[in-house]
C-alpha positions as CSV (number, residue, x, y, z in Angstrom):
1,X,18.1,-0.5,26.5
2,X,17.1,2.7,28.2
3,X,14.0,4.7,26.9
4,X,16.8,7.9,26.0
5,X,18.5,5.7,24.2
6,X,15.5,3.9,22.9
7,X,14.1,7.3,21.6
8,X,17.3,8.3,20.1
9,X,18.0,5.9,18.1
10,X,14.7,5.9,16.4
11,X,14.4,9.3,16.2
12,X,17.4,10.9,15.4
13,X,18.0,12.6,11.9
14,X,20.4,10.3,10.1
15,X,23.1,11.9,7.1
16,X,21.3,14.3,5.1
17,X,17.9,14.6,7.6
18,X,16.6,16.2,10.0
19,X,14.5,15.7,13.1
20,X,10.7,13.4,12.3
21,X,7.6,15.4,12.5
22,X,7.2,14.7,16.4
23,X,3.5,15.5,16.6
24,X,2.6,13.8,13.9
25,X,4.4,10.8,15.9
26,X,3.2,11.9,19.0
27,X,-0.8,12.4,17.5
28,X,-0.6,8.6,16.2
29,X,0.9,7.3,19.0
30,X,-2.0,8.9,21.2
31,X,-5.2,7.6,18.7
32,X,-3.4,3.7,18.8
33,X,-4.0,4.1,22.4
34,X,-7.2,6.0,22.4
35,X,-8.2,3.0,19.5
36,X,-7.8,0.3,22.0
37,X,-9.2,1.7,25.1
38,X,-12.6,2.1,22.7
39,X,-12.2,-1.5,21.2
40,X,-12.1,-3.0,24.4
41,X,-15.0,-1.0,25.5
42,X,-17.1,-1.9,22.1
43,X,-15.5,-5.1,21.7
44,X,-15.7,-6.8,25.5
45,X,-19.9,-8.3,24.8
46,X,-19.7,-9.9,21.3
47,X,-16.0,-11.1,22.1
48,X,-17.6,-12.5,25.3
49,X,-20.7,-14.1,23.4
50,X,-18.1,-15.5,20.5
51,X,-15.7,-17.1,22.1
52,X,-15.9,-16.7,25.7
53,X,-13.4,-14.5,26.0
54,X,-13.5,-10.7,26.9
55,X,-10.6,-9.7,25.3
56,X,-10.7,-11.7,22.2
57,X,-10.9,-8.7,19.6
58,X,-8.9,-6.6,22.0
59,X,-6.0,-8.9,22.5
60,X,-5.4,-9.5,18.6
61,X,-5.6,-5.8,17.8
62,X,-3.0,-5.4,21.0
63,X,-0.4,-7.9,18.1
64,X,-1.4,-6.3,15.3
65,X,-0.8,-2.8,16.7
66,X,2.5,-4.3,17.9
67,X,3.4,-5.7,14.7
68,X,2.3,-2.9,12.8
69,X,4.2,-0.3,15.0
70,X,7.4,-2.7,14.6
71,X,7.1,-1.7,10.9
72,X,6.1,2.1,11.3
73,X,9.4,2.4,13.2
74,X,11.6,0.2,10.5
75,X,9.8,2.0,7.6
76,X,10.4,5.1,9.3
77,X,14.4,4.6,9.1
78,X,14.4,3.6,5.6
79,X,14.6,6.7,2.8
80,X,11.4,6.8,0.7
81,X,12.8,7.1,-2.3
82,X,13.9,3.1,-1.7
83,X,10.4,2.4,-2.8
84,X,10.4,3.3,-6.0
85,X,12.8,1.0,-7.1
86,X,10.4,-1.7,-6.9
87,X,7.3,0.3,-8.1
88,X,6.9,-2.3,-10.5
89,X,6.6,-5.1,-8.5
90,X,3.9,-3.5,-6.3
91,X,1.8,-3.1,-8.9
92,X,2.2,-6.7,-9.9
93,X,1.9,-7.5,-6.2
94,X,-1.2,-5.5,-6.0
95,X,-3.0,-7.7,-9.2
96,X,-2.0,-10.8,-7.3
97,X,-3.4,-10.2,-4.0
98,X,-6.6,-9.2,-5.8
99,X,-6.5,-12.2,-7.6
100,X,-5.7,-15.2,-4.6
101,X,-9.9,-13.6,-3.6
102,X,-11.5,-15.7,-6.3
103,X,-9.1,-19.0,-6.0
104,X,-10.5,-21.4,-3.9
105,X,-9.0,-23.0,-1.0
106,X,-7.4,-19.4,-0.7
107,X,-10.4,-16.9,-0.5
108,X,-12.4,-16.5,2.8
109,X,-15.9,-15.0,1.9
110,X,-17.8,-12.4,4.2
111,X,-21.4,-12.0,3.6
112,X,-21.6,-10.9,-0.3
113,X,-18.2,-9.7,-0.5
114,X,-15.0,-12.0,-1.5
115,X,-12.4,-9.4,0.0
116,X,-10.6,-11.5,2.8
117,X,-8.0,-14.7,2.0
118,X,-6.8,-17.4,4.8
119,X,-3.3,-18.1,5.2
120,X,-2.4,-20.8,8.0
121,X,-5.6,-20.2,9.6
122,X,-5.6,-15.9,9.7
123,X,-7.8,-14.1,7.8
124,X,-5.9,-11.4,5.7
125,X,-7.8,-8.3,3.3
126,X,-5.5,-7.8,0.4
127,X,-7.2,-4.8,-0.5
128,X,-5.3,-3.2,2.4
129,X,-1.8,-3.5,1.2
130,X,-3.3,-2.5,-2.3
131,X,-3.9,0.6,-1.0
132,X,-0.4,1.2,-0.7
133,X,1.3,-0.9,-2.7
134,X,-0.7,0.7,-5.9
135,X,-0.4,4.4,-4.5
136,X,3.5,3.7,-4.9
137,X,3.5,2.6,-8.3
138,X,1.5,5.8,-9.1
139,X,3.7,8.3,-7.4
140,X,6.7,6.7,-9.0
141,X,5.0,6.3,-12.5
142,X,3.9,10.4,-11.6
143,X,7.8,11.4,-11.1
144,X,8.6,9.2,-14.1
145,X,6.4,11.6,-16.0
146,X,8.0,14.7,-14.9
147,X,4.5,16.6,-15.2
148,X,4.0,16.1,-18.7
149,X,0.8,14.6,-18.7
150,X,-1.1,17.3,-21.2
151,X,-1.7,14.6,-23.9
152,X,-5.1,12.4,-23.7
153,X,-2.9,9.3,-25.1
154,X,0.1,10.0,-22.9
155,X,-2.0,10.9,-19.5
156,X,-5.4,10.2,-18.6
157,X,-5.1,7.2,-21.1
158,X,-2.6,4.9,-19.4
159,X,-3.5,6.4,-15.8
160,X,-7.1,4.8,-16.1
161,X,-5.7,1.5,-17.6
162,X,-3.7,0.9,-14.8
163,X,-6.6,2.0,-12.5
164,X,-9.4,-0.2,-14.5
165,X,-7.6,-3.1,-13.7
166,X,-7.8,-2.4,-10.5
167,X,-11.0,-1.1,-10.0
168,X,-12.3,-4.2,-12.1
169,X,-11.2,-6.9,-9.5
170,X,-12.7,-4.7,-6.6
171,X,-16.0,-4.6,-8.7
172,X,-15.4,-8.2,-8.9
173,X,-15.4,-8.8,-5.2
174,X,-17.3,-6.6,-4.4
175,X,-16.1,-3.7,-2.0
176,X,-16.8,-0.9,-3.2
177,X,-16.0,1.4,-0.1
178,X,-12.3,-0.1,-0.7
179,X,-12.4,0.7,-4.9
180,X,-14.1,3.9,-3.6
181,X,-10.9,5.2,-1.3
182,X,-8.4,4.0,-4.2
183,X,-10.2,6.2,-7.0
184,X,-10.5,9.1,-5.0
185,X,-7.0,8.6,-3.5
186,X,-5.9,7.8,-7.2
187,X,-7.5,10.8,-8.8
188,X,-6.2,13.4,-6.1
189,X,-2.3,11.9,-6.8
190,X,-2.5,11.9,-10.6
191,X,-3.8,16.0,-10.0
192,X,-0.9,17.0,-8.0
193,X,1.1,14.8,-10.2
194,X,0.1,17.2,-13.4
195,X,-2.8,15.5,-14.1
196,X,-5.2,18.2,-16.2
197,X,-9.0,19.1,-14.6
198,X,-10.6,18.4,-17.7
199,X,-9.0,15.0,-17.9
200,X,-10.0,14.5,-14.5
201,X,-13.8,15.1,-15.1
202,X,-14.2,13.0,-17.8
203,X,-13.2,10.0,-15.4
204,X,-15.4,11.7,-12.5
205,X,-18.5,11.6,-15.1
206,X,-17.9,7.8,-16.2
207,X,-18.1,7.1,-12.5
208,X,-20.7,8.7,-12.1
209,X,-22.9,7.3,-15.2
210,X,-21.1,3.8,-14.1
211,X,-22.5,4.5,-10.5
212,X,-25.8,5.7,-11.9
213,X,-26.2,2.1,-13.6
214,X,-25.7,0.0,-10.6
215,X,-27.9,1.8,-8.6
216,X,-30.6,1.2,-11.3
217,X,-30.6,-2.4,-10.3
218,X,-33.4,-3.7,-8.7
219,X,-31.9,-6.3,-6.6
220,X,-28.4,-4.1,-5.9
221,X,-27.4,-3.3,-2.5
222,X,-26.0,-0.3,-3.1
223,X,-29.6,0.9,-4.2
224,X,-30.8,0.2,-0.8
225,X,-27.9,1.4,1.1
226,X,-28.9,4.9,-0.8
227,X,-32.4,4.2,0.1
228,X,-31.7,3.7,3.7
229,X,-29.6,7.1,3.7
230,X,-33.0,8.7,2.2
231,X,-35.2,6.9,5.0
232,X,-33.5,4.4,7.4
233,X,-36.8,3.4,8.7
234,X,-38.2,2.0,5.3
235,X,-36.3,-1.1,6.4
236,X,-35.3,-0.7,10.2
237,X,-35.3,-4.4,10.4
238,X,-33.8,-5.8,7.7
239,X,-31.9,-3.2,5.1
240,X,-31.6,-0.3,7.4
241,X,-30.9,-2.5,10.3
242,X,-27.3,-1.5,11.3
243,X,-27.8,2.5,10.3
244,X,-31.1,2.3,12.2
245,X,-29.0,0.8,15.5
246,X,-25.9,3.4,15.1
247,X,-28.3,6.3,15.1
248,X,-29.4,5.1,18.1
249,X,-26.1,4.8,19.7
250,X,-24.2,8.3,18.5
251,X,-28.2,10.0,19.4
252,X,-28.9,8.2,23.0
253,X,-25.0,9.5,24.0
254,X,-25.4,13.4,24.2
255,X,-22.9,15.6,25.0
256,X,-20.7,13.8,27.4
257,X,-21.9,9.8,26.7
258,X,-23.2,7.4,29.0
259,X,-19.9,6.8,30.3
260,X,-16.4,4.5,29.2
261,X,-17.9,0.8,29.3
262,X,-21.9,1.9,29.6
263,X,-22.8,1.2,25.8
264,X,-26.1,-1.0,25.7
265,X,-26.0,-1.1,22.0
266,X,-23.4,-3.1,22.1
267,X,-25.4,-6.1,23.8
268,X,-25.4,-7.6,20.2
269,X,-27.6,-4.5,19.0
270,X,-25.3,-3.1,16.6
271,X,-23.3,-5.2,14.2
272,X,-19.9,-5.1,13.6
273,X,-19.3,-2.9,16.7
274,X,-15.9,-4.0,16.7
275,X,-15.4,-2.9,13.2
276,X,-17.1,-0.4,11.3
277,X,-19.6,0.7,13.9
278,X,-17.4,1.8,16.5
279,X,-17.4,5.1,16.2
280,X,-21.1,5.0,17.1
281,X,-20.3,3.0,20.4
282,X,-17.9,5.9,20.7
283,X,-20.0,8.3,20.2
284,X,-22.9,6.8,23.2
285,X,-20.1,6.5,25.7
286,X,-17.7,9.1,25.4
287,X,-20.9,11.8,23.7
288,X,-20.5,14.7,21.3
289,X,-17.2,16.4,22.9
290,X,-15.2,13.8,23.3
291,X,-16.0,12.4,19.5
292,X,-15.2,15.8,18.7
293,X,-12.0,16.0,20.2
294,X,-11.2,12.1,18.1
295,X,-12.2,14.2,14.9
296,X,-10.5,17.0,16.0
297,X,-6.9,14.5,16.2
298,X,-8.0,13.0,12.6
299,X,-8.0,16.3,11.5
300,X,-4.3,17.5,12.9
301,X,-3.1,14.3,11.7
302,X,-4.2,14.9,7.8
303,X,-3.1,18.6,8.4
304,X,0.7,17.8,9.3
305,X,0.7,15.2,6.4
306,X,-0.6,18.1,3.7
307,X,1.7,20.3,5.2
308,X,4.7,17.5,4.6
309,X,3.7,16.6,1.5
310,X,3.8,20.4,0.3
311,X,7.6,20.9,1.9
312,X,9.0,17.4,0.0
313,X,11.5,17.5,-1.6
314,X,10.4,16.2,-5.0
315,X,7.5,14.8,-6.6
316,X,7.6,11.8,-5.6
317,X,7.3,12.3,-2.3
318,X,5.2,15.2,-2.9
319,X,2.5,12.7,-4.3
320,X,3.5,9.8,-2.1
321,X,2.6,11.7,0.8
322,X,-0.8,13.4,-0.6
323,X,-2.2,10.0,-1.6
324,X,-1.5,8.6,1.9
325,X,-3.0,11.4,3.7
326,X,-6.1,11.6,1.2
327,X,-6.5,7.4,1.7
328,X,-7.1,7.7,5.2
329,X,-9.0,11.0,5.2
330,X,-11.4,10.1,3.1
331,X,-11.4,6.3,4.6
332,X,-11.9,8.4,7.7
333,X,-15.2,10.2,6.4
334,X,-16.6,7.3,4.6
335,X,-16.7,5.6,8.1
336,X,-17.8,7.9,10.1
337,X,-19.8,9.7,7.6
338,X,-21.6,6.3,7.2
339,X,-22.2,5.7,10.8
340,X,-24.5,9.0,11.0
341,X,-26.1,8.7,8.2
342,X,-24.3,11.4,6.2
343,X,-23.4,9.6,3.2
344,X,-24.2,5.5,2.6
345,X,-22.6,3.3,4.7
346,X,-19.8,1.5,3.0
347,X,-18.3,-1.2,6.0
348,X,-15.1,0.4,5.3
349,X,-12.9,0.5,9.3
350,X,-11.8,3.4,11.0
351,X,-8.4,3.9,10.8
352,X,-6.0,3.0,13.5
353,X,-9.4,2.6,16.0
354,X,-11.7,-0.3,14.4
355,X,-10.2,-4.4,14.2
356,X,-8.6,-5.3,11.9
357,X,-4.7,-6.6,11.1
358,X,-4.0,-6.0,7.9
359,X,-5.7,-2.7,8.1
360,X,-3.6,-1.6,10.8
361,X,-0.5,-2.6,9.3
362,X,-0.9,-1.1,6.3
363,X,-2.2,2.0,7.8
364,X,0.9,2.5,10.1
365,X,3.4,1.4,6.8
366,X,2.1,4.0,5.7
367,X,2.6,6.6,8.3
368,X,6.2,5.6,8.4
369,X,6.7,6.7,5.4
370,X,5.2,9.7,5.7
371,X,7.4,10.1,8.5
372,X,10.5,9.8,7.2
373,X,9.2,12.0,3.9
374,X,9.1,14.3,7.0
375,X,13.0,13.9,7.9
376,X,13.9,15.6,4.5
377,X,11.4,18.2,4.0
378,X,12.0,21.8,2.9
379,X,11.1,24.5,5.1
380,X,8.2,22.3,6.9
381,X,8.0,24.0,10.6
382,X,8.7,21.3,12.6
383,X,6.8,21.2,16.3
């Protein structure tokens, strides 16, 4: 098939639709490719040193990329509002795939955290697909609501049920960067939904006071990851180690980087430099402009899904689309807010740059959504 054709028929308006968002195609499309050029280049050592293979990391994000951007493009045809038929059974399917962490056989542990499962031999993070799979129950339960969420018993009531039994199996794990990113993403939907301010505070204070708690714990990590935010050189060895190693990287790189491929804290320096530190290794070989210029296509991206999610058509996608652009904005700042030492680092992934398959996946699900939410938008200036 030629490419014209190629192009048309997956980005043509069907009955009732108009042309996609292009840039916001055209924006992810450019970070995928500007994701794996900075994998390889982060990934090429400890891929090298694992399993005596450069591309190891690189070549499985190269399928999962593929994979993901076979679903993107199928997502992308199908109308949104097909999801919310089966609202119901994504929240079900959301409890599940929290569940099959704690049953043995099944889970695949990580350090402290129980977050990944194996199926035939490929590590999977159910917490991925939660992200989605619960953000469209919400939306849909939102529309079913029509707004009228003024009563306590009615509104914020059922809203945090649903969400505590969430938020109880990621405490469970533990990942709290993931349970982090749902709240958040959670709390902004059910506002735009019609959820009240004051409603909303009372479940930002029990965080709080619930956050205040585990932090009083002597032998909690969380206390130390705020310690090491404080002073990353109280434990530059041990606690602090992976802070202490990114600050190295994203200060040692300047304004223009050592160069594409001329990282040296990625000779086994920095952890999880094909992960959740890759920004920094970003930052030392590209520098401060060019990182810049990545946060710089973050920020367009968010911006052309705010501005599609305030020209849908109803409130369901109006909320559909919020929640996905607020889930990977704020998974966006959590990571690289981490990596400098802004806020506490919470080993959450960059999106669409770090490893990571089901991450991917889910992230670019999502984006086809919000790309064909795009397709029947209301006044939304197209460009």
């Amino acid at each position: 098939m030629k490419l014209s054709a190629l192009k048309k028929r997956f980005f043509s308006a069907q009955s009732g639709e108009h042309e996609p968002d292009k840039s916001l195609i055209a924006s992810v499309m450019v970070l995928l490719v500007f994701g794996l050029v900075l994998l390889f280049s982060a990934s090429s050592v400890v891929s090298y040193a694992r399993f005596g293979n450069t591309y190891f990391y690189f070549l499985n994000q190269l399928t999962a990329v593929a994979i993901g951007l076979a679903a993107f493009f199928i997502v992308s045809k199908i109308d949104y509002r097909v999801w919310r038929k089966y609202a119901f059974l994504f929240l079900i399917f959301s409890v599940v795939l929290l569940t099959l962490v704690f049953v043995p056989g099944i889970r695949s542990e990580y350090g402290t955290a129980r977050s990944w499962i194996n199926l035939f031999g490929h590590s999977f993070q159910p917490a991925e697909l939660v992200k989605l799979s619960f953000l469209i129950y919400l939306a849909t339960w939102l529309e079913a609501k029509k707004g009228d969420l003024n009563s306590f018993s009615d509104g914020i009531v059922p809203f945090l049920f649903i969400l505590g039994i969430i938020s109880l199996l990621m405490l469970a794990q533990p990942d709290l960067g993931t349970l982090f990113i749902i709240t958040f993403t959670a709390m902004m939907v059910f506002f735009v939904g019609g959820g009240k301010i004051k409603h909303i505070f009372l479940v930002v204070v029990f965080a709080g006071l619930l956050l205040f708690l585990m932090l009083s714990m002597k032998s909690s990590y969380q206390s130390d990851r705020f310690k090491c935010l404080k002073d990353p050189s109280y434990s530059a060895q041990d606690k602090c180690y992976q802070i202490s190693q990114s600050l190295i990287a994203v200060g040692s790189g300047g304004w223009f980087g050592r160069g594409l491929g001329q990282s040296r804290q990625k000779f086994m320096y920095l952890p999880e430099v094909w992960g959740d530190s890759i920004f920094s290794i970003a930052s030392e070989e590209i520098g401060f402009v060019f990182s810049s210029l990545l946060l710089l296509l973050f920020l367009f991206i968010f911006y052309r899904g705010l501005m599609i999610a305030a020209a849908a058509p109803d409130l369901y996608g109006q909320t559909l689309a919020t929640g996905i652009v607020v889930w990977l904005a704020v998974q966006t700042f959590l990571n690289i807010g981490g990596m400098i030492n802004l806020i506490p680092m919470t080993g959450v992934p960059l999106p669409f740059v770090s490893a990571g398959g089901s991450a991917i996946l889910s992230a670019l699900i999502a984006m086809g959504i919000l790309v064909n939410i795009s397709k029947q938008t209301r006044g939304l200036k197209r460009s």
